[in-house]
C-alpha angles and dihedrals in degrees: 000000000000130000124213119201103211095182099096081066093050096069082055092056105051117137100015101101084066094038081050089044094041086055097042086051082057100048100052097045121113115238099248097192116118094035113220139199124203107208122190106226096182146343090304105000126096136173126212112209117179128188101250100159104171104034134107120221086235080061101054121063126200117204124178117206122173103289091353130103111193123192120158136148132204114210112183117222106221097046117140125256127244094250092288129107113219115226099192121005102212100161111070121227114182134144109290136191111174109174120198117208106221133209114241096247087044118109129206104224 
């Protein structure tokens, strides 16, 4: 039988099982912009509210599919100001898709 000494290898590889953790972390975060709340409002009845400061209601579209809850917003980057020039933009509005996973008795009002 023979024997490998992989050591040699190891002094190659430093760093990347961080560099491995640190992409797998990212890949399983949740998006947290916009942030959300889910209220219950009564014994079977909630209400969603998210912080979308910056957007129209003609920008942000709501579509209802069996057991999925779909709210997202596209805001393009070069459109134009309402005559006012914007010193510091403090309130971020950037393109959104925020998905909600249903149960199957649940109904989108």
């Amino acid at each position: 039988m023979r024997s490998f000494d992989f050591s040699p290898l190891y002094r190659s590889t430093v760093g990347f099982d961080r560099l491995f953790s640190m992409i797998d972390q990212v890949a399983n975060e949740q998006p947290a912009y916009p942030p959300y709340n889910i209220e219950r409002t009564g014994e079977n009845a909630y209400r969603i509210s998210m912080a979308v400061a910056g957007f129209t209601e003609a920008d942000i579209a709501i579509e209802a599919k069996p057991n999925l809850l779909t709210v997202k917003a596209d805001k393009g980057e070069g459109e134009a100001e309402e005559e006012r020039q914007v010193l510091y933009r403090g309130i971020a509005a950037r393109s959104f898709e925020r998905r909600f996973q249903l149960a199957d008795h649940v109904e989108v009002t």
